[in-house]
N, CA, C and O of each residue as an XYZ file, in Angstrom:
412
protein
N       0.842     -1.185      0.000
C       0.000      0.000      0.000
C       0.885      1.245      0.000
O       1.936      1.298      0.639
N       0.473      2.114     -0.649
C       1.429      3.694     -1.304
C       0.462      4.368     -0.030
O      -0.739      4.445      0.228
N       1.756      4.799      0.590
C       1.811      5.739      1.998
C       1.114      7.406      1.096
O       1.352      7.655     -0.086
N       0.546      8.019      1.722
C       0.006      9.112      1.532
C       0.669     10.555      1.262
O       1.074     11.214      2.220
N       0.748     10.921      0.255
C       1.897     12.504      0.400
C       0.690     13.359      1.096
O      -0.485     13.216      1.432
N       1.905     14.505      1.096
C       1.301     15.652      2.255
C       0.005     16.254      1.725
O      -1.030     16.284      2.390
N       0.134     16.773      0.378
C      -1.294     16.746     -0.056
C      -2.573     15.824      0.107
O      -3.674     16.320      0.347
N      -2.373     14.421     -0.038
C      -3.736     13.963      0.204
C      -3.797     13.450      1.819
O      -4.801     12.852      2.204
N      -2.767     13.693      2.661
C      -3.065     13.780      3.615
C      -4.061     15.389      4.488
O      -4.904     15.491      5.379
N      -3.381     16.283      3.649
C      -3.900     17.809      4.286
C      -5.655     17.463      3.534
O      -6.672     17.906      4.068
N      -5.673     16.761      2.474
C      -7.122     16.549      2.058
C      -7.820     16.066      2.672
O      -8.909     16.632      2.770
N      -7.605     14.666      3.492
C      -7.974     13.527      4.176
C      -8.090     14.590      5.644
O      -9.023     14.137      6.308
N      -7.664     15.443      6.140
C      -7.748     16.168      7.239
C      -8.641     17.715      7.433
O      -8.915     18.289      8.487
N      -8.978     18.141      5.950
C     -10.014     19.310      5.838
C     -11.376     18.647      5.668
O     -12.392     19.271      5.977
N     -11.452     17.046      5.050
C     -12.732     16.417      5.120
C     -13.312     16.017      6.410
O     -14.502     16.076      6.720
N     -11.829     15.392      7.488
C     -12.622     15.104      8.731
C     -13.069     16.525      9.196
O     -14.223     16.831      9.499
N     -12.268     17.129      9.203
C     -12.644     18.538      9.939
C     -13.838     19.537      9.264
O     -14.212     20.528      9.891
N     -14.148     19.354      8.541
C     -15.263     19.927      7.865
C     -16.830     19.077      8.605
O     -17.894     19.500      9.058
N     -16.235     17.739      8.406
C     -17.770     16.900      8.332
C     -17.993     16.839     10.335
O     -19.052     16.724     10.952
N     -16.636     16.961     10.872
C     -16.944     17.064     12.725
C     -17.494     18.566     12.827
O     -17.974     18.860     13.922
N     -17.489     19.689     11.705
C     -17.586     20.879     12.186
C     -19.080     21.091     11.826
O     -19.898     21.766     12.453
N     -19.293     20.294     10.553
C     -20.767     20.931     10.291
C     -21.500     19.710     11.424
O     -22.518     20.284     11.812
N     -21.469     18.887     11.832
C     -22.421     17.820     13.149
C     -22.077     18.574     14.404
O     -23.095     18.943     14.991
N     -20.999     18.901     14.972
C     -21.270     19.302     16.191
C     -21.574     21.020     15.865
O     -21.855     21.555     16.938
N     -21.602     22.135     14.589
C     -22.247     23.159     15.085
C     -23.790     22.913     14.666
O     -24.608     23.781     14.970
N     -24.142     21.939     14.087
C     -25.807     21.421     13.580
C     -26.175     21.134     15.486
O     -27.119     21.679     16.058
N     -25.346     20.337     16.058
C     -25.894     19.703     17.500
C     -25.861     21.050     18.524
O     -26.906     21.214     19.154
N     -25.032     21.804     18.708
C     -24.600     22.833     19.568
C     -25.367     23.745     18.732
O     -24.695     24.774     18.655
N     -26.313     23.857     18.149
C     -27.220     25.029     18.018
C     -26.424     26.285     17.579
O     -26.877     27.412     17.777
N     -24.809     25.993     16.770
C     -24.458     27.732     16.323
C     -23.949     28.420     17.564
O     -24.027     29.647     17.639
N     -23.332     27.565     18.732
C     -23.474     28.047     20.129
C     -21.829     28.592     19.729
O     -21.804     29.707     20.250
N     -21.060     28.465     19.360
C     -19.935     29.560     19.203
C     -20.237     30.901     18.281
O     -19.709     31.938     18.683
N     -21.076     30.977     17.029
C     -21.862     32.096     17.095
C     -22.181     32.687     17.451
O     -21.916     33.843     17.120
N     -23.140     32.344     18.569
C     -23.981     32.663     19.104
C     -23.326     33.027     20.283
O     -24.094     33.483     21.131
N     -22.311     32.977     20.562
C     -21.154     33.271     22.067
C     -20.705     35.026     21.572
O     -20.887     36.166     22.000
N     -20.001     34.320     20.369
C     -19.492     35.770     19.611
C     -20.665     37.141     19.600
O     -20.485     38.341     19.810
N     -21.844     36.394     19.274
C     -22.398     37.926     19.133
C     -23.005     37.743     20.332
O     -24.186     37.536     20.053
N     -22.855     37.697     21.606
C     -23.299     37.707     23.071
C     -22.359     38.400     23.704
O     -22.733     39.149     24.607
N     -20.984     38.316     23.394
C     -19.655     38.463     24.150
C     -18.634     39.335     23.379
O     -17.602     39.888     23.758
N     -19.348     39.273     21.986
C     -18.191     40.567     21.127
C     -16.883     39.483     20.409
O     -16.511     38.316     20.536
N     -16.691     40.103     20.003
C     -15.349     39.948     19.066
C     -14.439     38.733     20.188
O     -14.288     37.511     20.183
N     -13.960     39.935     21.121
C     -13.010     39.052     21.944
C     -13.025     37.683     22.179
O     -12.045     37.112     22.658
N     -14.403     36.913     21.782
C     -14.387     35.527     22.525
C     -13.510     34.619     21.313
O     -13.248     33.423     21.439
N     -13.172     35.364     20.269
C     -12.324     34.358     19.187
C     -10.485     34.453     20.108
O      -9.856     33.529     20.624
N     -10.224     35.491     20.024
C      -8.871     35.332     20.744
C      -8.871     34.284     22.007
O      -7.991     33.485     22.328
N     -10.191     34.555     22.645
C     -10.123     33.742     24.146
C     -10.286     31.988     23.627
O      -9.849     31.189     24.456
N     -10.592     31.676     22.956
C     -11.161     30.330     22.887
C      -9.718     30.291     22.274
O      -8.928     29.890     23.129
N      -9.141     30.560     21.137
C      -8.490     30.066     20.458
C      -6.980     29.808     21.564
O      -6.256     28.818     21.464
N      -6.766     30.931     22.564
C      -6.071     30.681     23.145
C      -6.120     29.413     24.222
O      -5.176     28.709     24.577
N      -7.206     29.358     24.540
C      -7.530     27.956     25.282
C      -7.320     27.027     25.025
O      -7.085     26.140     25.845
N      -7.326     26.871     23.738
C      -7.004     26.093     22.834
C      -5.380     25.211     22.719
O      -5.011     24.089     23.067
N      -4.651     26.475     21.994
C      -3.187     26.854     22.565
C      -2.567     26.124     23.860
O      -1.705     25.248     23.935
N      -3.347     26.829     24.909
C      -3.168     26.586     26.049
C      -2.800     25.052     26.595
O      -1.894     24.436     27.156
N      -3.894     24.899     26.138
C      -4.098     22.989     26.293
C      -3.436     22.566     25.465
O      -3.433     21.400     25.861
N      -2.563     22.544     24.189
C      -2.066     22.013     23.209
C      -0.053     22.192     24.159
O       0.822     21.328     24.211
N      -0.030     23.556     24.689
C       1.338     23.707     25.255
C       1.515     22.819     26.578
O       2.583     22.263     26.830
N       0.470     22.735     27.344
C       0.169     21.757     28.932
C       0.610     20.414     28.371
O       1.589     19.853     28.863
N      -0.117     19.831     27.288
C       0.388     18.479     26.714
C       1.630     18.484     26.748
O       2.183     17.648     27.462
N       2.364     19.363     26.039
C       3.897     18.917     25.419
C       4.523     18.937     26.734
O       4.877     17.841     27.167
N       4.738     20.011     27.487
C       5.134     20.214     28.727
C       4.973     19.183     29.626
O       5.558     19.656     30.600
N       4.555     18.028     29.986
C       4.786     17.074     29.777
C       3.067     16.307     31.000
O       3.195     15.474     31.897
N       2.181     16.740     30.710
C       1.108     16.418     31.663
C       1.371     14.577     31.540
O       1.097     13.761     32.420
N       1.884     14.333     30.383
C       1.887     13.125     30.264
C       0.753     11.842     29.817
O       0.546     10.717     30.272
N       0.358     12.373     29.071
C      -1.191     11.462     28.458
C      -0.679     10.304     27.823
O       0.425     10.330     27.280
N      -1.437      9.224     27.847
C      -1.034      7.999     27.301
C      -1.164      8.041     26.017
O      -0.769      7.029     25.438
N      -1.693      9.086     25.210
C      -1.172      9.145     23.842
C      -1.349     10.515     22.960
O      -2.238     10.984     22.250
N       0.247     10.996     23.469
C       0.245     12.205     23.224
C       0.401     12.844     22.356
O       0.142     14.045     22.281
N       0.912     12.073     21.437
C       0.008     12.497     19.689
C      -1.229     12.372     19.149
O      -1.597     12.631     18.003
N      -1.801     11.978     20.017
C      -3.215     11.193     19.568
C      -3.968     12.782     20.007
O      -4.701     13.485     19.311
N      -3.388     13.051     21.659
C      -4.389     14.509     22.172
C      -3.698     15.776     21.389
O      -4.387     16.773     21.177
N      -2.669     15.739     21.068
C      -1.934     16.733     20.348
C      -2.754     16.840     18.703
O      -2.990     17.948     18.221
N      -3.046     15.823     18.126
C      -3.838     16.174     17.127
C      -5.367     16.619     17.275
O      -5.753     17.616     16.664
N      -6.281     15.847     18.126
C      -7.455     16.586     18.387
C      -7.248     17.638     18.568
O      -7.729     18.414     17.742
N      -6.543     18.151     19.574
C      -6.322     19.790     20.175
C      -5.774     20.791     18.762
O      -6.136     21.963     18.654
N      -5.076     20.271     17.982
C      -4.903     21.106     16.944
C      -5.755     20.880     15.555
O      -5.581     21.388     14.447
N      -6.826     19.852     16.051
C      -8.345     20.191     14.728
C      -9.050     20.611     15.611
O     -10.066     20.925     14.990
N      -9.301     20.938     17.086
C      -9.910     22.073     17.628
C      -9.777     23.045     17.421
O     -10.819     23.698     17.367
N      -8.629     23.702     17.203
C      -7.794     24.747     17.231
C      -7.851     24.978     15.701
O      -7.349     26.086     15.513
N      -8.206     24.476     14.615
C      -7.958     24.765     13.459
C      -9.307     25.034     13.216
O      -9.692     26.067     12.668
N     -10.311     23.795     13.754
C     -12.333     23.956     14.065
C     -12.216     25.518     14.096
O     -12.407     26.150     13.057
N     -11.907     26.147     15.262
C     -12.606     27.249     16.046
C     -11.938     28.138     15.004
O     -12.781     28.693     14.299
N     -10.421     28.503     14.631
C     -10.492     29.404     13.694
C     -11.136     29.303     12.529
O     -11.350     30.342     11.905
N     -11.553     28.100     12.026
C     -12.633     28.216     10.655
C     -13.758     28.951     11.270
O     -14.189     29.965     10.720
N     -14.294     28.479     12.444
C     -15.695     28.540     12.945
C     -15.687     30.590     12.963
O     -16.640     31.364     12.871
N     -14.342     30.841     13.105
C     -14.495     32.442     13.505
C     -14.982     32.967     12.047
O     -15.943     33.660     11.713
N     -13.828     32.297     11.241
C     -14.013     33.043     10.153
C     -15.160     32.876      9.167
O     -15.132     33.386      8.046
N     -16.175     32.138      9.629
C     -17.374     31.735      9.289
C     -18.401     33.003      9.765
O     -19.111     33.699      9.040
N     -18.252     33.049     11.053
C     -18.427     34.186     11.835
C     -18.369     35.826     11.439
O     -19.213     36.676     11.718
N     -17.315     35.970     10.823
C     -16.848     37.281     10.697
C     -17.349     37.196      9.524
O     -18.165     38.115      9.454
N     -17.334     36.520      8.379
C     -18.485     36.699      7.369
C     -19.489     37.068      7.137
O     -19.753     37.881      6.251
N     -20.387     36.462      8.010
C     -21.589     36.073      8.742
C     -21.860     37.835      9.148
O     -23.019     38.200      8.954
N     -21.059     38.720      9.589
C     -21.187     39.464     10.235
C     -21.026     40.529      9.356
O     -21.620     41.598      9.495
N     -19.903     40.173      8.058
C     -20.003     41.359      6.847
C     -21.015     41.001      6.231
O     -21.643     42.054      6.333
N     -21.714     40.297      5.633
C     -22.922     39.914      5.289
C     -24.530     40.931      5.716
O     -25.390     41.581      5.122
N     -24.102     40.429      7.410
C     -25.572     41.574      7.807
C     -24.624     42.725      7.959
O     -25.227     43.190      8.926
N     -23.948     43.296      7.844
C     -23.663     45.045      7.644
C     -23.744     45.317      6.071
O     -24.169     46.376      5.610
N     -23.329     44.339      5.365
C     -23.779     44.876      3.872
C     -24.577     45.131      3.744
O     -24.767     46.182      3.132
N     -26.139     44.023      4.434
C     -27.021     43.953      4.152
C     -27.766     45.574      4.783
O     -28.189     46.432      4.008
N     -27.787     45.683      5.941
C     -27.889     47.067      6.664
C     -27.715     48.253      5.444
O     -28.542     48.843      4.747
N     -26.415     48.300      5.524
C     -25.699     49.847      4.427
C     -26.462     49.730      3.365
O     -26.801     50.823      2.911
N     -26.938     48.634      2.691
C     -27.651     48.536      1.678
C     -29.086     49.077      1.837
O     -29.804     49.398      0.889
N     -29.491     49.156      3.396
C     -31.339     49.521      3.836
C     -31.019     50.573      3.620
O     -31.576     50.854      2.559
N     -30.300     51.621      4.034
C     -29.652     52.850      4.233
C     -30.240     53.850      3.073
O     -29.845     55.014      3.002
């Protein structure tokens, strides 16, 4: 079996992450959306750093029994939430176009 180059691996990794992003924001009701325009802008820096956060605690050595295994979830979280922003910030030029346009 022919091992995978980096391309159809980065492919094989925007499909999982696409198809976990559209089921859990279909299940969670849009609830990081819905955070953002509750809490403002700032909650993208805060999450993403949490994110971060937990990805640096791993290496540092908390010691998990498989620490590539949590090192990759934590960085398709971390890759999730910045799509999820920039979904967001769209989302958000969208209704101001739409606005300037009532105008």
């Amino acid at each position: 079996m022919k091992s995978k180059n980096n391309g159809e691996k980065l492919e094989l990794a925007c499909d999982f992450l696409k198809g976990i992003l559209k089921s859990k924001n279909k299940d969670y009701d849009n609830s990081f959306e819905k955070t953002v325009k509750e809490y403002g802008l700032i909650t993208i820096p805060i999450t993403l750093e949490h994110k971060l956060r937990r990805i640096t605690n791993i290496i540092k050595g908390h010691k998990p029994h498989c620490l590539e295994e949590q090192i990759d979830d934590s960085l398709m979280d971390l890759a999730g939430y910045a799509l999820l922003s920039v979904v967001v910030l769209d989302n958000r030029r969208e209704k101001n176009a739409k606005k300037s346009k009532r105008r």
